[in-house]
C-alpha positions as CSV (number, residue, x, y, z in Angstrom):
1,X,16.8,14.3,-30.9
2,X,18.2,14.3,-27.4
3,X,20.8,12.8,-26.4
4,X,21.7,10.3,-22.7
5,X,25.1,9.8,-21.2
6,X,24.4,7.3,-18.2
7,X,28.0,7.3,-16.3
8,X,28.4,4.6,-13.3
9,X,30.8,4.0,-11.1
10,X,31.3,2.3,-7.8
11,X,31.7,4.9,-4.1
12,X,34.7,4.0,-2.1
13,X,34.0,6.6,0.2
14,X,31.0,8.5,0.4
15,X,31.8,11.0,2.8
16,X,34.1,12.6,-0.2
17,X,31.4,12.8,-2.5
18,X,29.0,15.6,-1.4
19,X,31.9,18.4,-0.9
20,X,33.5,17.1,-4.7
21,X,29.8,17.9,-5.5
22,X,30.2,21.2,-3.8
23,X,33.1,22.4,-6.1
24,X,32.2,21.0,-9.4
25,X,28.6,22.7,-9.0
26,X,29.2,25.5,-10.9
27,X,30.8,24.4,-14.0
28,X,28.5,21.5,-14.5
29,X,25.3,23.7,-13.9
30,X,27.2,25.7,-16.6
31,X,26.4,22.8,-19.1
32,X,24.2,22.7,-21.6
33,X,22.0,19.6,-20.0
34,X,18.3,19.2,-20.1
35,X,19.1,17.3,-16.8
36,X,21.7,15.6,-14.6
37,X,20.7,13.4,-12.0
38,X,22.8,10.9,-9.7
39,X,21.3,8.1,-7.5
40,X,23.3,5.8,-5.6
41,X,22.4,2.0,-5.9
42,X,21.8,-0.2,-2.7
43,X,25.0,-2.1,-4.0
44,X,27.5,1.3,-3.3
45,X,27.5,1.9,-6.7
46,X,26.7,5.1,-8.4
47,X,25.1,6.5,-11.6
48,X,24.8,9.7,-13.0
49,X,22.1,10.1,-16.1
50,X,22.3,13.3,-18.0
51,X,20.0,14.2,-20.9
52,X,20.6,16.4,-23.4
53,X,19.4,18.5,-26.1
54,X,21.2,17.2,-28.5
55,X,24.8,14.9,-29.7
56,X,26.9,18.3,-30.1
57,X,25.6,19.4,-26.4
58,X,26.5,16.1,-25.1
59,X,30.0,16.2,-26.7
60,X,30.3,19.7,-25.7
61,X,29.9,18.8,-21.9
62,X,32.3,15.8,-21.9
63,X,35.0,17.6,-20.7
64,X,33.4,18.8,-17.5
65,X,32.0,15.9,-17.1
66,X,35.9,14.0,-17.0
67,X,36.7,16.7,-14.9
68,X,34.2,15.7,-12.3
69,X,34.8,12.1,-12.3
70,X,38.8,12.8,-12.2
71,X,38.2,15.1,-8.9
72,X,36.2,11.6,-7.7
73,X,38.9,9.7,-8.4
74,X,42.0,11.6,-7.4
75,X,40.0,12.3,-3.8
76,X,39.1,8.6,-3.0
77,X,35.7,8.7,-2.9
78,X,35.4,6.3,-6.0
79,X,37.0,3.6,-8.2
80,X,38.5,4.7,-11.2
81,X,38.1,1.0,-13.0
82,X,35.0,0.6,-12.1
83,X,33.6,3.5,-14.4
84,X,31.4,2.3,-16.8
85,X,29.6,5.0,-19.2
86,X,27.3,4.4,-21.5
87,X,25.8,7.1,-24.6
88,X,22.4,7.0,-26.6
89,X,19.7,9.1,-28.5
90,X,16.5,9.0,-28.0
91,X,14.3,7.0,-30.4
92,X,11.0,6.8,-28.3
93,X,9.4,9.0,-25.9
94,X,6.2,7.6,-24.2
């Protein structure tokens, strides 16, 4: 079954974001994912949802994955307590 890690955090700087984005492109399009998607909440926060095919995929993509939230947070562009991540399979698909 697949497999959802659903990563939030809160932007202190927004203007960082998009070239962080730019770098880290390549080795997270490298991963394994079914998908990754960010939105940003009204509230400043935001949250990245990435499916995958599977647990071992998921695990397999956790360190680029720290890699792209360290580059967030060693830039300034977001706060490092405030990450909040969150991992589940998939029981139901409607």
């Amino acid at each position: 079954m697949a497999w959802f890690r659903i990563s939030k955090v809160n932007i202190i700087d927004e203007s960082k974001i998009a070239p962080i984005l730019d770098e880290v492109r390549e080795s997270v399009s490298a991963i394994s994912s079914d998908f990754i998607e960010m939105a940003r909440a009204e509230d400043g926060s935001l949250t990245v949802i990435a499916r995958y095919p599977d647990k071992a995929a998921m695990e397999a993509a956790t360190a680029t994955a720290t890699n792209a939230f360290k580059r967030f947070f060693e830039e300034g562009a977001s706060d490092p307590a405030s990450l909040d991540i969150w991992t589940g399979e998939v029981t139901h698909t409607f």
